[in-house]
N, C-alpha and C positions, 0 to 999 in steps of 0.2 A: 504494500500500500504506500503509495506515497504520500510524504508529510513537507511540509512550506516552513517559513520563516517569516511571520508577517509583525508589520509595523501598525502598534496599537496605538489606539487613541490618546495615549500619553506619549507616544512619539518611542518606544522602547519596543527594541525587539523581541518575539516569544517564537524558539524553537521546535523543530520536531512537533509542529500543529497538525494535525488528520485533516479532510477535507469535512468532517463531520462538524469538526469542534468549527473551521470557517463557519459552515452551512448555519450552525447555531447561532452563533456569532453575531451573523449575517440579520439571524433575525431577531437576537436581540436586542438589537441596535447599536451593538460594540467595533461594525464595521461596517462599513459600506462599499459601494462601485468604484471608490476615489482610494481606498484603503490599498498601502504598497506590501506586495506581496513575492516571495520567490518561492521555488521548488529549492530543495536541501540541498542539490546537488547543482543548482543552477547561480550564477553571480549576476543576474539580470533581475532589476526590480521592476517589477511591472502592478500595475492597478489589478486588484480581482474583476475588471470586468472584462481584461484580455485574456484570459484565461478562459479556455472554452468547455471544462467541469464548472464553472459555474454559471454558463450563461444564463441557464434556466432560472438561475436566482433572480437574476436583473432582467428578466425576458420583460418586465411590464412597463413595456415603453420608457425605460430611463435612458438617456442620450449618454453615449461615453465620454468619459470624463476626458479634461486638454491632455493633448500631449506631453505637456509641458510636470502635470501634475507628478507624474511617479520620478521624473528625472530630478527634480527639485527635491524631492522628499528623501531618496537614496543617496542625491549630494548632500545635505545637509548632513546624513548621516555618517556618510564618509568623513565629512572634516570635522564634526565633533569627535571622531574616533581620533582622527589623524590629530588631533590635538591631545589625545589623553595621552599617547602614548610618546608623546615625543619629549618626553620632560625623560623615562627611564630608557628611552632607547638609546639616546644621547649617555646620559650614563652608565649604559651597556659598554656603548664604542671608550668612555674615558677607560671604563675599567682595561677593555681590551687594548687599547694603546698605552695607558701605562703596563702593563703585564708585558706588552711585546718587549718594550724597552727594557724591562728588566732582563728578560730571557736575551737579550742580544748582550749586555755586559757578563749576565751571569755565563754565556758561551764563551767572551773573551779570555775571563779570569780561568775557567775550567780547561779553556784550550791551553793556555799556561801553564796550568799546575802540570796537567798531561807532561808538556814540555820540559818539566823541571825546574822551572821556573818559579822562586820564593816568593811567599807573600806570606805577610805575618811582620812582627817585631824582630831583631834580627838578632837579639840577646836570644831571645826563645829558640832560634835555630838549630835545631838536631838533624844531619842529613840523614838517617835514617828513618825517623819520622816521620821527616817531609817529605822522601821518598813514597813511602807506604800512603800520607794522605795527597799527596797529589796523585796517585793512580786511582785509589779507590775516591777520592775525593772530584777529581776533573773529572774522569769516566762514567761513575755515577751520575754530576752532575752535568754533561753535557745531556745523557740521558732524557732527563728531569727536565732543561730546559728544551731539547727536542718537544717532547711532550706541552709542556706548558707554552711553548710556540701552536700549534696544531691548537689545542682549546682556546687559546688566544684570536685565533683567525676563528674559529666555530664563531667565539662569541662576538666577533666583530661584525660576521657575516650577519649572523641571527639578530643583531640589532638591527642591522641595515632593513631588513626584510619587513622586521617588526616595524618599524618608521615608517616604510611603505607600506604597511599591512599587505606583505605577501608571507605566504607560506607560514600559517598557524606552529605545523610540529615543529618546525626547527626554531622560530625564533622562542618558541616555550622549552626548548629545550634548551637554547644558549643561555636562557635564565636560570633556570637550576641548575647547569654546570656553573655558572659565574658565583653561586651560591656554594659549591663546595669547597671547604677550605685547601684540600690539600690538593685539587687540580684547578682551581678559581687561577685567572690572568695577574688578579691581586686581590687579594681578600679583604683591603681596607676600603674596598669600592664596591668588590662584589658584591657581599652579601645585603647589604641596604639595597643596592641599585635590582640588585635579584629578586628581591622581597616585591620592593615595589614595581616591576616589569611584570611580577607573577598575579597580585593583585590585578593590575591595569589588565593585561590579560586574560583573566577571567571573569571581568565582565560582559554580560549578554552585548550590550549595543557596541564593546569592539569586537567582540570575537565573530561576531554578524558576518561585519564589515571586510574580515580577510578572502583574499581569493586564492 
């Protein structure tokens, strides 16, 4: 059975509707022929009187509504979306540009130690030591930053997306990576900016709005 995604009379969107619950709807005065409407799997907002399961509703001589009316209702609802989210999408990308940066010096320092290369106080200096923690130390750590490069660009991308409201799972998913402390890009931005991408996120009237 197919179910819509229709914009109610408070201007907010209600998911996974049945053509039953319109039909109700319809007649109890909660919607009308001007009332913007999509199938679940369509990104096209259209009025329920273009929609040809309900003509039968509107068959008693009511004129179709302007053109103009479903394009106006569906943009408004895009830019109120495109505005919630651009306050943590934006704080998505600082998190993920600060994290890159770090992972680029923390490759330098590691490609170093790798090399033999001292870093530290130079009283403290053991070459044995520093032998042993620059291989296990660089090695590991290039690792580490490989890794935190790759989530780094997830989470950059997934902002991006989110900004545009494209593509729901990834940009939810760039959120809850930027939320985890031990693969987050930086965790003093993460986890705030993640919280709040996740809230914005799961509200009805953006999550509507992604294609």
């Amino acid at each position: 059975m197919a179910t819509y995604t229709i914009i109610g009379g408070d201007q907010k969107p209600y998911s996974s509707v049945t053509a039953d619950d319109i039909r109700r709807w319809i007649a109890d005065g909660r919607l009308n022929a001007q009332s913007l409407a999509r199938e679940e799997n369509d990104t096209e907002w259209r009025s329920l009187s273009a929609f040809p399961e309900f003509a039968d509703v509107f068959a008693a001589g009511s004129a179709p509504p302007p053109l103009t009316a479903p394009v106006a209702g569906a943009s408004e609802g895009q830019d109120a979306a495109l505005q919630l989210v651009k306050g943590p999408a934006i704080g998505l990308k600082v998190t993920a540009i600060v994290g890159l940066v770090l992972v680029v010096v923390g490759l330098v320092f590691n490609i170093l130690m790798l090399n033999g290369v001292h870093i530290g106080p130079q009283q403290m200096y053991d070459p044995q030591m520093q032998k042993l923690f620059n291989t296990l130390g660089g090695g590991l750590g290039i690792v580490q930053d490989i890794i935190g490069g790759i989530v780094g660009v997830v989470v950059l991308i997934g902002a991006s997306k989110m900004q545009k409201l494209q593509n729901y799972q990834f940009a939810l998913t760039a959120s809850i990576v930027a939320m985890v402390p031990c693969i987050s890009p930086c965790c003093v931005f993460g986890l705030p900016f993640g919280i709040w991408a996740l809230v914005v996120l799961n509200k009805p009237e953006v999550k509507s709005q992604f294609s």
